[in-house]
C-alpha positions as CSV (number, residue, x, y, z in Angstrom):
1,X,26.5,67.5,-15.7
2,X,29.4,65.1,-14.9
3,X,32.5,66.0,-16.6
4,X,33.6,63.4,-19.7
5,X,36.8,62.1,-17.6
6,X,34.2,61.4,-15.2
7,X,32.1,59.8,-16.9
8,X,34.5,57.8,-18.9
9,X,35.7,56.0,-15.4
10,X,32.3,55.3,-14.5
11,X,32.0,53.8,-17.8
12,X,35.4,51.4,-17.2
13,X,34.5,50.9,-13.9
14,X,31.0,49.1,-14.2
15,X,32.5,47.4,-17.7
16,X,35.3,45.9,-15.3
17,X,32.0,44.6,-13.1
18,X,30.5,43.5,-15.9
19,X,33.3,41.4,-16.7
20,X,33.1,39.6,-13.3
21,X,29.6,39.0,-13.0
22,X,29.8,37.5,-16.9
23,X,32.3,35.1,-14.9
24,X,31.0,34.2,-12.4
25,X,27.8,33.4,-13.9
26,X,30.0,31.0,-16.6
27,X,31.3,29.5,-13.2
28,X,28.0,29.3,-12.3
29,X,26.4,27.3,-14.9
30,X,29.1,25.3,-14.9
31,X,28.8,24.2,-11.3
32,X,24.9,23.6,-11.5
33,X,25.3,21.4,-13.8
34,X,27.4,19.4,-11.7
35,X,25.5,19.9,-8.9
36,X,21.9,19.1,-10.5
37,X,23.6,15.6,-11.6
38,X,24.6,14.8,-7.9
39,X,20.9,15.9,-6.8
40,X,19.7,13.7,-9.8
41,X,21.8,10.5,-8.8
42,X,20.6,10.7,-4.8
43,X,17.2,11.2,-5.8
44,X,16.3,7.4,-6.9
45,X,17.7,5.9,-3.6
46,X,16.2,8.9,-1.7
47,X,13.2,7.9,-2.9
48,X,13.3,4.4,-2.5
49,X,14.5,4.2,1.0
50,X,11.7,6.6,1.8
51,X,9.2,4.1,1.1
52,X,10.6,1.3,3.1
53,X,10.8,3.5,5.9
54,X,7.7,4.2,5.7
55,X,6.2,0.7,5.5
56,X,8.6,-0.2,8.6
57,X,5.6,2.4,10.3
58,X,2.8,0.0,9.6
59,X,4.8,-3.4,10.1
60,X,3.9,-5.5,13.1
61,X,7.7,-6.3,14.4
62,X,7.9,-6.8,18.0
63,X,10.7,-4.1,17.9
64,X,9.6,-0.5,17.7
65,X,12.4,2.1,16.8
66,X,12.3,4.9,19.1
67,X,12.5,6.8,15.2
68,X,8.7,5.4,14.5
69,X,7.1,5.9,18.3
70,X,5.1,9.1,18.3
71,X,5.4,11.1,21.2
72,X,1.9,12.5,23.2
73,X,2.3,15.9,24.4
74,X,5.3,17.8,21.6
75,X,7.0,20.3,23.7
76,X,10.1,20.3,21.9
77,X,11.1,21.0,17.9
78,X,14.2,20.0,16.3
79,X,14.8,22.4,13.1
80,X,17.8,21.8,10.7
81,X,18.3,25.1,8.3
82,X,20.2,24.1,5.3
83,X,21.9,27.3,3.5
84,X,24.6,28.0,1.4
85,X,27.9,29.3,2.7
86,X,28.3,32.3,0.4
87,X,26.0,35.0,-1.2
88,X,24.9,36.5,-4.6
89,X,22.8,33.6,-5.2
90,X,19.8,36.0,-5.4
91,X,16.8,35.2,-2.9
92,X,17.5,31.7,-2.1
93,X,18.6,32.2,1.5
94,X,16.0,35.0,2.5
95,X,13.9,32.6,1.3
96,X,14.5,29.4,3.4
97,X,15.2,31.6,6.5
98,X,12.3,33.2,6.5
99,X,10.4,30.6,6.1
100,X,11.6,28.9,8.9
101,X,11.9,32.2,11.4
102,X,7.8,32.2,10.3
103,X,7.6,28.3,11.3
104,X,9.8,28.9,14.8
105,X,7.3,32.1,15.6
106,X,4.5,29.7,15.5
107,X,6.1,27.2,17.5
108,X,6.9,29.4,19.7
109,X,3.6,30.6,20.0
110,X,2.2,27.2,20.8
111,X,4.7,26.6,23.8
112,X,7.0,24.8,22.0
113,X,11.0,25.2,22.2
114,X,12.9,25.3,19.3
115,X,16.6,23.5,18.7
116,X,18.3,24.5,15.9
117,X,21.2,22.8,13.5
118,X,22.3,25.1,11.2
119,X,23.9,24.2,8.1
120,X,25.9,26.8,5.7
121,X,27.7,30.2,7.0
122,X,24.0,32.1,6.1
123,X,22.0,29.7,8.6
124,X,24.6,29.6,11.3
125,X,24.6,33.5,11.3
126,X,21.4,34.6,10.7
127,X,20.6,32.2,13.9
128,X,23.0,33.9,15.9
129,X,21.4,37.5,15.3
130,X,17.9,36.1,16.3
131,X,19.1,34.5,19.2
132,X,18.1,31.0,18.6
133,X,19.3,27.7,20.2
134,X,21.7,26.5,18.2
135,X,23.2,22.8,19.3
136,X,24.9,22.1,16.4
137,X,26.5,23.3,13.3
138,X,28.3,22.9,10.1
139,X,29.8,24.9,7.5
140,X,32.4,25.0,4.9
141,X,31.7,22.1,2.5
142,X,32.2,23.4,-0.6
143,X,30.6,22.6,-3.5
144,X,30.6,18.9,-3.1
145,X,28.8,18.1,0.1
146,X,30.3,14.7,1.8
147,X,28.3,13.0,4.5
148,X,31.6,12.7,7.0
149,X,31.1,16.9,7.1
150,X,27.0,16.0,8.3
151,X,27.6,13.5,10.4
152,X,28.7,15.2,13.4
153,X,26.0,17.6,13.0
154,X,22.8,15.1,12.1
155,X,24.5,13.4,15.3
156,X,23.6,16.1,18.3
157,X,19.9,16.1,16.6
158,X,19.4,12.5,16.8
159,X,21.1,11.6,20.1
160,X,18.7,14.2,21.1
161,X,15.7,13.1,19.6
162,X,16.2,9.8,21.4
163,X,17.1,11.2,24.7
164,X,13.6,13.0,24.6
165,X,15.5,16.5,24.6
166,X,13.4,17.1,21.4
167,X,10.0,15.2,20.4
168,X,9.6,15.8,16.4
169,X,12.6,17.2,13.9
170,X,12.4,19.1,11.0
171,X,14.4,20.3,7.7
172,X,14.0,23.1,6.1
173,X,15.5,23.7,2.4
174,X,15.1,24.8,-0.8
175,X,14.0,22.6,-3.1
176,X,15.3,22.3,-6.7
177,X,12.7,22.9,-9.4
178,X,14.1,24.2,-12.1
179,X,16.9,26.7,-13.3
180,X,14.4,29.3,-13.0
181,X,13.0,28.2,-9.9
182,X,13.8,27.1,-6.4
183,X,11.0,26.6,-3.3
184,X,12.0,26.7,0.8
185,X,10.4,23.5,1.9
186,X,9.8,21.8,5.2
187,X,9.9,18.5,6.0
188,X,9.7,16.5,9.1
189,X,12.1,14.0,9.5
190,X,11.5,12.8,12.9
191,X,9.1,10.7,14.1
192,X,8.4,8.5,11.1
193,X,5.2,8.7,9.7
194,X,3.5,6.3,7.5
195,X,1.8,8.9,5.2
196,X,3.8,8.3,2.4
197,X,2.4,5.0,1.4
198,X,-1.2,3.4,1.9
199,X,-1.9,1.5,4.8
200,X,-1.9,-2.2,4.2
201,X,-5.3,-4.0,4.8
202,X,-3.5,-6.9,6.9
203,X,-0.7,-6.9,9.6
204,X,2.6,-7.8,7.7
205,X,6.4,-7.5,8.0
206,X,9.7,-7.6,6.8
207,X,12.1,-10.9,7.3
208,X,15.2,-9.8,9.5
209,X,18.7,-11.2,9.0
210,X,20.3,-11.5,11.4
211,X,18.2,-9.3,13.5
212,X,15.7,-7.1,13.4
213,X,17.0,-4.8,16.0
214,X,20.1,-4.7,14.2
215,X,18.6,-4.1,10.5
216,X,16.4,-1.9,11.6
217,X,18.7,0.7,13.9
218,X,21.3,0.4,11.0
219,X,18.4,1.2,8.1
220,X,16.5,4.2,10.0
221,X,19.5,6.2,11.3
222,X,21.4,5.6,7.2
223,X,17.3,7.1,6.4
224,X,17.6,10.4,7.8
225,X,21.2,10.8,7.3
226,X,19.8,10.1,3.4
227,X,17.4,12.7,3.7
228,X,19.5,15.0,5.1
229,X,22.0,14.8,2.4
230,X,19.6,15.0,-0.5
231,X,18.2,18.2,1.0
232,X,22.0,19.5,1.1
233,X,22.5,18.4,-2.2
234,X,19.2,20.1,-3.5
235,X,19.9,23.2,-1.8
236,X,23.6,23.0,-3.5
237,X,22.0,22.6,-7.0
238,X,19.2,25.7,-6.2
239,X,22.4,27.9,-5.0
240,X,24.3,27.5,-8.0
241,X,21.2,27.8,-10.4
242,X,20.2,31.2,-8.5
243,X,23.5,32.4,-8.5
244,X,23.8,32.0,-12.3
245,X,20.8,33.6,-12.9
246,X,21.6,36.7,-10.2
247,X,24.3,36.9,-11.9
248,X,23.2,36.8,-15.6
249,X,20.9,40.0,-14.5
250,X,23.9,41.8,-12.7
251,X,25.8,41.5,-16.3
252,X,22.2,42.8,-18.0
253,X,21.9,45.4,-15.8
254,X,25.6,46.4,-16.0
255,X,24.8,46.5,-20.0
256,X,22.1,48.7,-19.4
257,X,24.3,51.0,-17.2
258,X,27.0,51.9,-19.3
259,X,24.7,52.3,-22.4
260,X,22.8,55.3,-20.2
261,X,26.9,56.3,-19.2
262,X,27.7,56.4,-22.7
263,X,24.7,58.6,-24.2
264,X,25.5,60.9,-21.2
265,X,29.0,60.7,-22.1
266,X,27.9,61.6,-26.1
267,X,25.9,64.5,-25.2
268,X,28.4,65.4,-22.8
269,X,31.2,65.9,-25.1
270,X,28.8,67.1,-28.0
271,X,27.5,70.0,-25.5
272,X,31.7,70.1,-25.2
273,X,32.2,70.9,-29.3
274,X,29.0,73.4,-29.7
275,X,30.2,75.5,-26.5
276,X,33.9,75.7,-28.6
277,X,32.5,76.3,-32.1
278,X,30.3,78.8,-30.3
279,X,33.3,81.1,-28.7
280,X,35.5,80.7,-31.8
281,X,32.7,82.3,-33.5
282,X,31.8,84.4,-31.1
283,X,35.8,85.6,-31.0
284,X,35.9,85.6,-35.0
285,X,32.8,88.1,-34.9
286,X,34.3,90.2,-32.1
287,X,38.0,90.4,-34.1
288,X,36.4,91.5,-37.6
């Protein structure tokens, strides 16, 4: 058995652990609750220019986007990872990366190439280890994300799409649910598909000022920069909601620790007094 000096530093030691963990998960909370009102307030326009997106699918303009043509033969994906730029936030980014190493395998399988934009320190590593194409990259946004920092980034994957260097584009997150729980989800961002509303029953279509061609470059390409955002800014508000809970179980666990440490310590030091009272005793005897 560990001697009581011993076992009184462990004791400090994880207590000191303890006390960092206990603040960062105060941090923590703090921060997700900042972060789960930013998610909240992009959600609504998210939303909304979603669906007018996706009637610009079924109108009958004479100008087609290349954003709404679909492409006949896909040979080429376009993946953007979204991660977080630093750790102890649990599961999350295990989660969303292997979700989408499990998507690119399939790809893969089918003959397709896969382009990759990472987003957060996590993505753009893991993506280095595995080899994978990366074209563009982003990291170190802190905990407010700001689209100037996306920009260049959503840029390279776009141009590309257009260019016919990729034929469909994908995001992969993780989705706020709740404080408790966060999902990796995949969504495909390029070309635009009309399954989010019902098809109309007759031809119809917006009225353009001044253009249509204008309008219509100006509304898609602010629609997937939207998109992207929102899934940056979920996947802020899932980091800082697993990270307080990761955190709340390292202080638990810590609790745990140094109660075991301390009833080691007790029967430590009690084995300590018997094994004294014993010798006295046993020198008493041997004296008279």
């Amino acid at each position: 058995m560990a001697g009581s000096k011993e076992i009184r530093t462990k004791i400090k030691s994880v207590e000191n652990t303890r006390k960092i963990t206990k603040a960062m998960e105060m941090v923590a909370a703090s921060k997700m609750r900042k972060a789960q009102d930013r998610m909240t307030a992009a959600r609504p326009y998210a939303e909304k220019i979603r669906e007018v997106a996706a009637h610009l699918s079924h109108a009958q303009s004479e100008y087609k986007h290349p954003f709404i043509i679909q492409r006949e033969k896909i040979k080429n994906i376009g993946l953007i990872v979204v991660t977080s730029d630093k750790g102890l936030c649990g599961g999350l980014n295990t989660n969303v990366l292997r979700s989408s190493i499990s998507q690119i395998k399939d790809w893969e399988k089918e003959g397709k190439k896969v382009q990759i934009s990472a987003i957060g320190n996590k993505a753009i590593s893991f993506m280095g280890r595995v080899g994978a194409d990366i074209r563009s990259q982003v990291s170190g946004m802190g905990d407010t994300p700001h689209m100037e920092d996306l920009l260049g980034a959503i840029k390279v994957m776009l141009d590309s799409f257009v260019s016919g260097e990729i034929d469909q584009l994908y995001i992969c997150y993780t989705k706020f649910i709740n404080t408790m729980k966060q999902e990796p989800n995949m969504e495909q961002l390029l070309p635009l598909s009309g399954d989010k509303t019902e098809t109309p029953d007759s031809a119809w279509d917006y009225i353009y000022e001044p253009d249509a061609t204008l309008v219509i470059d100006a509304l898609l390409s602010r629609y997937i920069e939207t998109l992207i955002y929102h899934g940056v800014a979920e996947n802020m508000a899932s980091e800082q909601s697993s990270r307080m809970v990761a955190m709340k179980a390292a202080s638990d666990n810590a609790g745990n620790v140094i109660d075991e440490l301390t009833l080691v310590y007790n029967k430590a030091r009690q084995a300590a007094i018997t094994k004294e009272i014993s010798e006295i005793v046993g020198g008493a005897a041997a004296v008279s």
